[in-house]
C-alpha positions in Angstrom: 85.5 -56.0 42.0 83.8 -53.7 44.0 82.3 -51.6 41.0 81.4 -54.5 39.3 79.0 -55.6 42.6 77.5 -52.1 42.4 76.7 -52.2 38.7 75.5 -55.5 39.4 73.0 -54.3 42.0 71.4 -57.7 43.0 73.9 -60.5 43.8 71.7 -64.0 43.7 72.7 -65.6 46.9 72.9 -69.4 46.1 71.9 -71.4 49.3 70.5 -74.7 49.1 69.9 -78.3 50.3 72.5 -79.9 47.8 75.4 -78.9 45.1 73.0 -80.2 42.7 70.3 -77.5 43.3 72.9 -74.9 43.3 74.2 -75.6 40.0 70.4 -75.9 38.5 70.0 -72.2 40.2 72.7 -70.6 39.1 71.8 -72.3 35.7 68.2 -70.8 35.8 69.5 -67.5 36.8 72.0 -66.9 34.3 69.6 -67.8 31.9 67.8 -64.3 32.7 70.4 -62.1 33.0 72.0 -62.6 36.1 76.2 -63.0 36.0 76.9 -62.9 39.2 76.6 -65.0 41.9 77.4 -65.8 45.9 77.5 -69.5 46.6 77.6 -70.5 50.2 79.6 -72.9 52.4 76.5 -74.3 53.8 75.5 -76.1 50.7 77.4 -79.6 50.6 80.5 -79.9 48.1 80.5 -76.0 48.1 84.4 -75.9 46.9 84.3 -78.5 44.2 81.2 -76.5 42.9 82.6 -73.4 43.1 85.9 -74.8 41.2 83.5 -76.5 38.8 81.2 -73.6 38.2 84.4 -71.2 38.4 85.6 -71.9 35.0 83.5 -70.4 33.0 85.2 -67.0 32.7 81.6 -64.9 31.8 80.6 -65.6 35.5 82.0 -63.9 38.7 81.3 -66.1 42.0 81.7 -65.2 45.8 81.6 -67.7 48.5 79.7 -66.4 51.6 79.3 -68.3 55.1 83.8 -68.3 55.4 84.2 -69.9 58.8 87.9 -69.5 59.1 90.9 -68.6 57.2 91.7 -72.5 55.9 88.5 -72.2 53.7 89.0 -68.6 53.0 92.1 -69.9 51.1 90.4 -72.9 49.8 87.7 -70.6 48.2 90.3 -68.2 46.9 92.2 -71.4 45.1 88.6 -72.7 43.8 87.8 -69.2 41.7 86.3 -66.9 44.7 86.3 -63.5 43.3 85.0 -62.1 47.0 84.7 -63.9 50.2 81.5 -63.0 52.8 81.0 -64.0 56.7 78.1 -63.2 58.3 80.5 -61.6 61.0 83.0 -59.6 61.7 86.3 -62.0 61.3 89.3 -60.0 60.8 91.3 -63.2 60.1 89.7 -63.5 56.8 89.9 -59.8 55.8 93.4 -60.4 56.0 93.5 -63.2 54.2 91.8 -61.5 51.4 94.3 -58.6 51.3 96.9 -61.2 51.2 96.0 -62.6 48.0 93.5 -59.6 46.4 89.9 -60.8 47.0 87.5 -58.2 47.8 85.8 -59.1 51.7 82.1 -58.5 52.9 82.4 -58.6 56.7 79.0 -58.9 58.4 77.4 -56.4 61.0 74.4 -54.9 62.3 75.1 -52.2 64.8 77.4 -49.4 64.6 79.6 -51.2 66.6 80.3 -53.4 64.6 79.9 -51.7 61.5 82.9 -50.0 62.7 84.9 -53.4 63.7 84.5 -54.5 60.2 86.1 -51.5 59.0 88.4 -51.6 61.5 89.0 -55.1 60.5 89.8 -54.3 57.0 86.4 -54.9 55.0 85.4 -53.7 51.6 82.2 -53.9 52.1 79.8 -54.4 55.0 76.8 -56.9 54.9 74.0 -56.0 56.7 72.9 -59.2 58.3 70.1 -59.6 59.2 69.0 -56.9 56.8 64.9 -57.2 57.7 65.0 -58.0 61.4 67.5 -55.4 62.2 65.2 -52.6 61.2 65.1 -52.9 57.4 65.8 -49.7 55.0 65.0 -47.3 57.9 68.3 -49.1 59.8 70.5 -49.1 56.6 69.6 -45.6 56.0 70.3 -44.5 59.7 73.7 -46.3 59.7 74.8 -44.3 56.5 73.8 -41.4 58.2 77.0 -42.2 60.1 78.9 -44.2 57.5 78.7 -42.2 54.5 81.6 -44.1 53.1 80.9 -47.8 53.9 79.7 -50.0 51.1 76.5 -51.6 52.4 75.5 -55.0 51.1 72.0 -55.8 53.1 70.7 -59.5 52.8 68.5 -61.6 55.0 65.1 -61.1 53.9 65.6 -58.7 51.4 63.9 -59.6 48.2 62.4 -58.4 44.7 59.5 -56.3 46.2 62.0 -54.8 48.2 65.3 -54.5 47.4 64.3 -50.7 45.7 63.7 -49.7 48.9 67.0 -50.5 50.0 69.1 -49.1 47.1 67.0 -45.7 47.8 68.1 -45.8 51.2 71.8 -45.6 50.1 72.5 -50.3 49.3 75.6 -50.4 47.1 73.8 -53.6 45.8 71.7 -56.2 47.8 72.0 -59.7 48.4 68.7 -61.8 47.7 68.5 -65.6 48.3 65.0 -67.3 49.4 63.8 -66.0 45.8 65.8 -66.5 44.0 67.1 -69.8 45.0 63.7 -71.2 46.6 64.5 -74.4 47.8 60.9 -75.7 46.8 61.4 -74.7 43.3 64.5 -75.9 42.8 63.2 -79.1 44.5 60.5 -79.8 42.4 61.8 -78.4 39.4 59.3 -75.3 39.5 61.5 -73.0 36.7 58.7 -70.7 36.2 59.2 -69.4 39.9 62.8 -68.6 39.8 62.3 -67.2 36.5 59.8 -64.9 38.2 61.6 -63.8 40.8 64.8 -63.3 38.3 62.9 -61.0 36.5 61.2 -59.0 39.1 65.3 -58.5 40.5 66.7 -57.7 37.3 63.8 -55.0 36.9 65.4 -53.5 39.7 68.6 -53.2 38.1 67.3 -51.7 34.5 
């Protein structure tokens, strides 16, 4: 799973106001290119979407915002090829080893970059990628982490997300962009499609 994430290189990050928008996103999306996705458990009726959009086997789909290891395994059962928290949460990194999900434990300093690995992660997500310093950060903690999978999101986006691959990102995480709630509220395709492009430049 992991390799497929890096070849991927941007992972759409699905977060919106209602299932409905999600689906229309992840509809949008794939029509440019993109395969795989992270829906979240902030969106309402997360699961049954997941389960629904989970069945078409040419799509890969993470769930991301896990607040404990009852929806861990619900997520799992729906189709959840990898399971994110924006946190370090042991509990769920072991209920991904349990049944062979790949786990994105969250972190920002070097303290807990090192819990999560502690903790069992397969990758760390940088979270808040822009606050926390931006490439500069990322590039300082692999400085000290040259083994650690980095997945930076929060704020990260097309005009940027180069800079964080350069600075050593096995792949990003981008949502705002690419799942603007405004476009997908008004039905404004020609903005997604946009930002889906500019992303996917990234990744030729």
């Amino acid at each position: 799973m992991i390799e497929a994430l890096r070849r991927a290189r941007v992972i759409p990050v699905i977060r919106t106001a209602t299932a409905a928008q999600s689906r229309l996103a992840v509809e949008w999306l794939r029509a440019e290119g993109f395969s795989t996705f992270e829906l979240t458990m902030t969106t309402p009726d997360a699961l049954p979407l997941l389960a629904e959009l989970a069945r078409d086997a040419a799509l890969t789909f993470g769930m991301g915002t896990v607040p404990d290891v009852a929806t861990a395994g619900a997520a799992i059962a729906a189709g959840a090829r990898f399971l994110v928290t924006p946190w370090v949460a042991p509990e769920i990194a072991a209920a991904c080893r349990a049944r062979g999900v790949l786990c994105m434990l969250g972190a920002m300093t070097p303290t807990e970059v090192r819990a999560a690995q502690a903790a069992g992660a397969d990758v760390v997500k940088l979270f808040p990628a822009s606050t926390a310093g931006g490439p500069a950060h990322l590039k300082a903690l692999r400085a000290v982490f040259p083994g650690v999978a980095f997945c930076p999101t929060g704020g990260v986006e097309p005009r940027n997300a180069a800079d964080y691959l350069r600075a050593g990102a096995a792949f990003v995480g981008i949502g705002g962009t690419l799942a603007d709630p405004r476009a997908l509220a008004t039905n404004d395709r020609a903005t997604i499609q946009a930002a889906a492009r500019e992303a996917l430049a990234i990744t030729a």
